[in-house]
C-alpha positions in Angstrom: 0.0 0.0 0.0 2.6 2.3 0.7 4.2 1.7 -2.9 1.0 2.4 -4.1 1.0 6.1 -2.4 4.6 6.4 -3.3 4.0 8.1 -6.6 1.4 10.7 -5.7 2.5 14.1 -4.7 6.5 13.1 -5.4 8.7 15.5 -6.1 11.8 13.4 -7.9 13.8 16.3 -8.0 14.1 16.4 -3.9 12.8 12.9 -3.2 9.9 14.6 -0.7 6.3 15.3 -1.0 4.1 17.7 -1.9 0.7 17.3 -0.8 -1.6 20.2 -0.2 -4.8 20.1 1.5 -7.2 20.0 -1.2 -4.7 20.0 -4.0 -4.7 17.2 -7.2 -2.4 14.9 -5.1 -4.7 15.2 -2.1 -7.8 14.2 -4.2 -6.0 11.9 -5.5 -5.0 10.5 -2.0 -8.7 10.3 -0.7 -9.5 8.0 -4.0 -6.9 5.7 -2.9 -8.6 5.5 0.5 -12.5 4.8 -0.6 -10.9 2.3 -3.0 -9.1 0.5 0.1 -12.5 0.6 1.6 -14.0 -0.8 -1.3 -12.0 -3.4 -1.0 -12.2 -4.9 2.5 -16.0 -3.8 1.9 -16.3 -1.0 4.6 -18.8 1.6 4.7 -17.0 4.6 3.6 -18.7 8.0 5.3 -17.4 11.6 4.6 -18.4 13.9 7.2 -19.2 17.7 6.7 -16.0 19.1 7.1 -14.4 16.4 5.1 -12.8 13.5 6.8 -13.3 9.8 5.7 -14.8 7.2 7.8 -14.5 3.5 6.5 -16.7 1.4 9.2 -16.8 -2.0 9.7 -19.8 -2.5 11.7 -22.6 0.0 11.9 -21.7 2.9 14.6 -24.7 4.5 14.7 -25.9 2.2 16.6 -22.8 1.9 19.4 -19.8 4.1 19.3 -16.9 2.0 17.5 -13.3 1.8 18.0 -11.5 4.0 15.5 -7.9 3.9 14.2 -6.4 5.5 11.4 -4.6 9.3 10.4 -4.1 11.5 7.6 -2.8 11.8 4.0 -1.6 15.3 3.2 1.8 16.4 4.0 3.9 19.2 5.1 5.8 20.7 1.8 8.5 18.4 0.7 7.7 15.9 3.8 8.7 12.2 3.9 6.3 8.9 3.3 5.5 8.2 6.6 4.2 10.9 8.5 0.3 10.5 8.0 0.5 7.7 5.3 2.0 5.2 7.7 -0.6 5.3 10.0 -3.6 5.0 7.4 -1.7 2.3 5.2 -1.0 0.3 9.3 -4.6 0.9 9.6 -6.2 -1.3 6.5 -3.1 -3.6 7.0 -4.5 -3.9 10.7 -7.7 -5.1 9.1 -6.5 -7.1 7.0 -4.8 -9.2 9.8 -8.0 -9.8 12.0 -9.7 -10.8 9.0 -7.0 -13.7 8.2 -7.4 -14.4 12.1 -11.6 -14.8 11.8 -11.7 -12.0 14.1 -15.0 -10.7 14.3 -15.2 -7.4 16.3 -18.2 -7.4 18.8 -17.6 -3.2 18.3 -18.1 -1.2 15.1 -14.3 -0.6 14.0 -13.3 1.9 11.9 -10.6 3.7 10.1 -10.1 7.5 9.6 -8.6 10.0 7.6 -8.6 13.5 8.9 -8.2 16.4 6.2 -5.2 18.9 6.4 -3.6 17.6 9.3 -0.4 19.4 8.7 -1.8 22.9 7.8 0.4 23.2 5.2 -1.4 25.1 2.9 -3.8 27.4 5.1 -1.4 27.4 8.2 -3.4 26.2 10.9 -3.2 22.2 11.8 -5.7 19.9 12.0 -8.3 21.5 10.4 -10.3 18.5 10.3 -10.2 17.5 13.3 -10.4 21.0 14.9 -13.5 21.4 12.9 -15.3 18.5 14.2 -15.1 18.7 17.9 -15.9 22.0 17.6 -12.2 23.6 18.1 -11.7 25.9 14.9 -14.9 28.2 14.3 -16.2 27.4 10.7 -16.2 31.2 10.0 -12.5 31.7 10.8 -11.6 28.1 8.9 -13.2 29.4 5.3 -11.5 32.8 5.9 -7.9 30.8 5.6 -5.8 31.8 2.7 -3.0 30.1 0.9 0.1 31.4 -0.5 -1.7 32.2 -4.0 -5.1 34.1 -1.9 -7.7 31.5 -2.4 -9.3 31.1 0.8 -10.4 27.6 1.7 -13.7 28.5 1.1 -12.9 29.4 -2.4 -10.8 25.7 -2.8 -13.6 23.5 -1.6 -15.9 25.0 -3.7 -14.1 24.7 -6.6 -13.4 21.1 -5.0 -17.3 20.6 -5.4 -17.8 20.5 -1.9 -20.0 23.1 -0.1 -18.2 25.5 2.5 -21.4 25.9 4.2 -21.3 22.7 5.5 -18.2 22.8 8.1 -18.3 23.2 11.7 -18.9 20.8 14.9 -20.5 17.7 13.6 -21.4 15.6 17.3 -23.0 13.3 15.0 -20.0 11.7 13.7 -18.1 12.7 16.9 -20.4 10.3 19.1 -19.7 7.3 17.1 -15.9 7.2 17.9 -16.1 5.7 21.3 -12.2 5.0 21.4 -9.5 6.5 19.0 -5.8 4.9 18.3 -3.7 6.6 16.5 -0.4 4.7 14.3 2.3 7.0 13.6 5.8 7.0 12.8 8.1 8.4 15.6 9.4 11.8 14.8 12.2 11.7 17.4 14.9 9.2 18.1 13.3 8.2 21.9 12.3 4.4 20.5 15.9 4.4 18.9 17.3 4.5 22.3 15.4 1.6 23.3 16.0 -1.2 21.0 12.1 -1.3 20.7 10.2 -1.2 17.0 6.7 0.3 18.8 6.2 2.4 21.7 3.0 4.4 23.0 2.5 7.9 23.5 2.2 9.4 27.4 1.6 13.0 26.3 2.1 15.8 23.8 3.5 19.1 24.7 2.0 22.0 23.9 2.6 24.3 21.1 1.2 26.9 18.7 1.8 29.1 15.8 1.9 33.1 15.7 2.6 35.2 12.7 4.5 38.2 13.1 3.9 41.4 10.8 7.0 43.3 10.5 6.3 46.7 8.9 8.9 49.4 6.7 8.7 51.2 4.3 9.6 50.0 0.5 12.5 51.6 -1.1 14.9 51.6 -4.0 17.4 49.1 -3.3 20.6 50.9 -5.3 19.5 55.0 -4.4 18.4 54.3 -1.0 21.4 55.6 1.5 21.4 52.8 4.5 20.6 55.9 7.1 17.5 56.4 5.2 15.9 52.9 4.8 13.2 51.9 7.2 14.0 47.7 6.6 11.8 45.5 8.4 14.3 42.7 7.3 16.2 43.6 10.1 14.0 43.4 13.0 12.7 40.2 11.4 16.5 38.6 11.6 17.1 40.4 14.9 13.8 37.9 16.0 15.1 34.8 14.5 17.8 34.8 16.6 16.5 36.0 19.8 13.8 32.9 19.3 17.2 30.7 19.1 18.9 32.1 22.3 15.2 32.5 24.3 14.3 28.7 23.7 18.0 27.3 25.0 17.5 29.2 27.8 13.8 28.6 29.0 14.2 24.8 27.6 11.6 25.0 24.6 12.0 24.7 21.0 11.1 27.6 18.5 11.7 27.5 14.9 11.1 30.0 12.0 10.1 28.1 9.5 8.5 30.7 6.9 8.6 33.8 6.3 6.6 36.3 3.6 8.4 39.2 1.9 6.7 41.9 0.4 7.2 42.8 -2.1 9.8 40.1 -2.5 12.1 41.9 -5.4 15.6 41.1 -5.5 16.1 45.0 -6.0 14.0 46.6 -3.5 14.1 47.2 0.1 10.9 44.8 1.4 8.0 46.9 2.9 6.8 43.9 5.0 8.0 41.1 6.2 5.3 38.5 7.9 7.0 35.5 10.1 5.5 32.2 11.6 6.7 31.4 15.1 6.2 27.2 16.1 6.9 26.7 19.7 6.7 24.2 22.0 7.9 22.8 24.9 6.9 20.7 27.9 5.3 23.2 30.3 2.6 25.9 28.6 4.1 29.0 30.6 7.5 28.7 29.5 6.3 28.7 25.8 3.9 31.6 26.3 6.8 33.6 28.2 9.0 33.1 25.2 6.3 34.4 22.8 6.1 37.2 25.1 9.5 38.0 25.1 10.0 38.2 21.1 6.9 40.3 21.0 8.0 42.6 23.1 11.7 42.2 22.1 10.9 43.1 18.6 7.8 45.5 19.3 4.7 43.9 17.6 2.0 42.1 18.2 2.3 37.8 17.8 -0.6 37.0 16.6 -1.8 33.8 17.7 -3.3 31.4 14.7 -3.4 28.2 16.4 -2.6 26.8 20.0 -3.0 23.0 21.3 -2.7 22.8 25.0 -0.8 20.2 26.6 -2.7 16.1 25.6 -1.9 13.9 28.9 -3.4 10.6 27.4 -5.6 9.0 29.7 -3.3 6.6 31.8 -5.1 3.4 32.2 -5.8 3.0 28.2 -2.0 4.4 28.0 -0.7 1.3 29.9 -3.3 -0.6 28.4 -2.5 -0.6 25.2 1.2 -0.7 26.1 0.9 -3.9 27.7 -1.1 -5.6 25.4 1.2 -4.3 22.2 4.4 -6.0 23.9 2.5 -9.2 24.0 1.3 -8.8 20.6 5.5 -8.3 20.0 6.3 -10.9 21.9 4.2 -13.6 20.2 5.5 -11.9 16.7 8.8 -12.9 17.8 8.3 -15.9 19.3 9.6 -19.1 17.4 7.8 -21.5 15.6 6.1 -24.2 17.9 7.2 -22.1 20.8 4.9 -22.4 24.3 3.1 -19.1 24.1 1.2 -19.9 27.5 4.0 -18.3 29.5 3.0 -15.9 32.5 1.1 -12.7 30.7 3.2 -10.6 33.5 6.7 -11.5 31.9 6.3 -9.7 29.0 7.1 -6.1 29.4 5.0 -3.6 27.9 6.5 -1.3 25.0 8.1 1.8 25.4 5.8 5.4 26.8 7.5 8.3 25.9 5.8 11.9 25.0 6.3 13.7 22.1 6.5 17.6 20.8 5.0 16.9 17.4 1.3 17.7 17.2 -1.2 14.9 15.6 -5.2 14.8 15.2 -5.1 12.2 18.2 -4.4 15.4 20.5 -7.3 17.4 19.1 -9.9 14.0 20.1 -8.2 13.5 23.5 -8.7 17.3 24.2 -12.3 17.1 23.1 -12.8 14.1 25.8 -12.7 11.0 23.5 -10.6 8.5 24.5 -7.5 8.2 22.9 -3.7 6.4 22.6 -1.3 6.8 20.3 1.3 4.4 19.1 4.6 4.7 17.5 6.2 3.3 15.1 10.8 3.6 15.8 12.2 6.5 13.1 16.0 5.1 13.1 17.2 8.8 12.3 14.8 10.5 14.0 14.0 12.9 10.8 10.7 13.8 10.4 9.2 16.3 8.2 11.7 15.9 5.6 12.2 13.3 2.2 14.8 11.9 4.7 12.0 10.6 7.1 12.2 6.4 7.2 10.7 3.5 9.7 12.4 0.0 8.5 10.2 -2.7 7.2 10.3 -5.0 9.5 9.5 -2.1 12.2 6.2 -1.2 10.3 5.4 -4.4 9.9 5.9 -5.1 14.2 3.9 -1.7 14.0 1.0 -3.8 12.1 1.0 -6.5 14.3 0.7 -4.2 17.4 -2.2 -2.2 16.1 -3.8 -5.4 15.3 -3.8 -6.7 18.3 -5.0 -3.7 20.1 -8.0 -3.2 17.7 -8.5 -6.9 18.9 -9.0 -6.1 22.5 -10.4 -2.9 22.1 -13.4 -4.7 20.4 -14.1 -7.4 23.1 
């Protein structure tokens, strides 16, 4: 399945992906999904603010167990981040149906539109949407880089923009959400183990910062006279670097806007994008703060996710059960598998910085997990991104076992 995705939105001249929200690659992605539907014979769903449901099982009539993630990508991302989890999903299936399983709860797989936020700048839009965390109004006034706002691109996508916004109809059939995704971070490396579960997810947010000159001639214009707002803008960049080593945080500056972006004029404006996060809230609001008040503008807040504490006893749950399910993988042929359920240890909880659409449901009071699958480099968000075979294969195996108990 994963060759099968391997060709849409590739960019052969960097190796990575390009796959917009919404764009001809994305379309193209959400095909590939019904069709994987189609062919375990789900019952594919979209929902009004466009994310897929493929059911196995009828949820409206008890709220299901739900796996699954997304398929659109950050701009020149790898294979794995989004894909991994919906490909490990199907493939999940595919394995309880080999075993006769027959699931005594609706199960279900998901894909969530524009997780990454890569086109209109705020994440999770489909998830945010449906628990009612992103305002409909504000989410059709997003623009992209060429002005289309997304109400504009769904039209023209022949959806109808009138149709987003909390939808507890689709919410209340998700009675327990697990989310496959491949590590971004080296924390499984460290461990030796191919799968590990998530404990939490920091929080972190995005704020655009609008710095404004004047525009000028760059060959006549005397360096006393110029009123550059590149200069603040750089002067911000690194004061983000030196302010996150020293409250323990992470801030990047990632993109930037130049107006009006001529090799031979000195910019009028210069709009930035702040991510930060970090394990404790205050310290990442004190560093946004300080820059604002460093550089003397406003940081304008476009997105914030507060700190996801997954619910402990499904955590530990699901970690236990996942190292048996690795256990027995591993297990030679003919081996005794009726050794003491206690001496297998569970697989690995760590928390992560990186932000998924399993955070959005947990904040929304869903229950939810998270597994990973081990990144060997740790490289995420770049055509360099890679989980081994065999890893998302142990990945598979944990998931399917999981779904297994979840639907007792």
């Amino acid at each position: 399945m994963l060759d099968d995705l391997a060709r849409i939105g590739h960019d052969p001249s960097t190796n990575g992906y390009v796959r917009d929200a919404w764009s001809a690659a994305d379309l193209e992605l959400r095909e590939w999904f019904r069709g994987e539907a189609g062919r375990l014979g789900l019952d594919l769903r979209e929902d009004r603010n466009g994310n897929l449901w493929a059911w196995w099982g009828d949820p409206s009539r008890e709220p299901g167990v739900v796996t699954g993630s997304h398929l659109d990508s950050v701009r020149q991302g790898g294979a794995f981040d989004g894909p991994l989890g919906v490909v490990s999903a199907f493939a999940a299936l595919d394995v309880l149906r080999r075993r006769g399983v027959r699931p005594a709860r609706p199960l279900g797989v998901a894909c969530f539109t524009d997780e990454e936020g890569a086109r209109f700048g705020v994440p999770c839009v489909g998830s945010r949407l449906l628990t009612g965390a992103l305002a409909p109004d504000r989410a059709l006034g997003l623009t992209d880089d060429a002005g289309d706002t997304l109400a504009d691109v769904l039209t023209r996508a022949g959806r109808r923009p009138g149709d987003l916004g909390k939808d507890d109809e689709t919410l209340a059939m998700v009675g327990t959400f697990v989310e496959l995704h491949v590590e971004q971070g080296r924390g499984l490396a460290a461990t030796g183990s191919p799968v590990g579960v998530a404990s939490a997810i920091w929080p972190h947010g995005r704020w655009r910062f609008d710095f404004r000159g004047r525009a000028d001639h760059a060959g006549t214009t005397r360096l006393e006279d110029r009123d550059d707002p590149m200069l603040p803008f750089a002067r911000m960049v690194l004061a983000a670097r030196e302010a996150a080593v020293r409250r323990g945080v992470v801030a990047t500056v990632g993109r930037a806007r130049i107006s009006p972006g001529n090799t031979n004029a000195v910019p009028g404006l210069v709009s930035a994008w702040l991510d930060a996060r970090g394990a404790a809230e205050a310290d990442v609001r004190a560093l946004v703060a300080e820059l604002a008040e460093g550089a003397g503008v406003e940081a304008a807040e476009e997105s914030w996710t507060p700190v996801v504490d997954f619910e402990a006893g499904l955590r530990d749950h699901l970690a236990a059960v996942a190292g048996r399910a690795l256990a027995d993988r591993e297990a030679a042929p003919g081996e005794v598998r009726d050794r003491a359920r206690a001496e297998v240890a569970p697989v690995p909880v760590l928390a992560t910085g990186a932000g998924h659409d399993a955070g959005i449901l947990a904040a929304a009071g869903v229950p939810t997990a998270m597994l990973f699958v081990r990144n060997p480099s740790g490289v995420s968000h770049s055509p360099e991104e890679h989980a081994d075979s065999a890893d998302c294969e142990a990945g598979v195996a944990a998931l399917a076992s999981v779904l297994e108990d979840l639907c007792r």
